[in-house]
C-alpha positions, 0 to 999 in steps of 0.5 A: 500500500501506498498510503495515498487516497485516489481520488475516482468517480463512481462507475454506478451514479458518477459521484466524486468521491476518495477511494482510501483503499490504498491509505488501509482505511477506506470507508467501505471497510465498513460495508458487508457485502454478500458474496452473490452480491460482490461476485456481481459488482465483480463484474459489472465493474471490474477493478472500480470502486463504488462510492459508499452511497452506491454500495449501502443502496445496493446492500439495502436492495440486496436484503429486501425480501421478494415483494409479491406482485401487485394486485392485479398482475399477471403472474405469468 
């Protein structure tokens, strides 16, 4: 490790932020994410990092149960 920030863009919502991966205290250290949804990230965006808003809306998603459809949809 460097030590050095990078500073990036979020390949997923384009938002600025600094990647402190490098530096050993990143913010998403933080973040659990599950190995279906860390294989998916993989990738749909190899070797970027998301800005941690990205990756708490994505966690959030992932943790949501199966919604039933809504009254009156097909169920095909």
């Amino acid at each position: 490790m460097n030590g050095a920030l990078l500073d990036t863009n979020c390949p997923r919502c384009g938002g600025s932020f600094a990647c402190g991966a490098n530096a050993g205290h990143c913010d998403c250290f933080g973040i659990r994410l599950t190995d279906r949804l860390r294989t998916a990230l993989a990738a749909q965006y190899p070797n970027r990092c998301l800005c941690v808003r990205c990756l708490r809306e994505l966690v959030d998603a992932a943790e949501l149960p199966d919604q039933p459809p809504p009254p009156g949809a097909s169920q095909a």
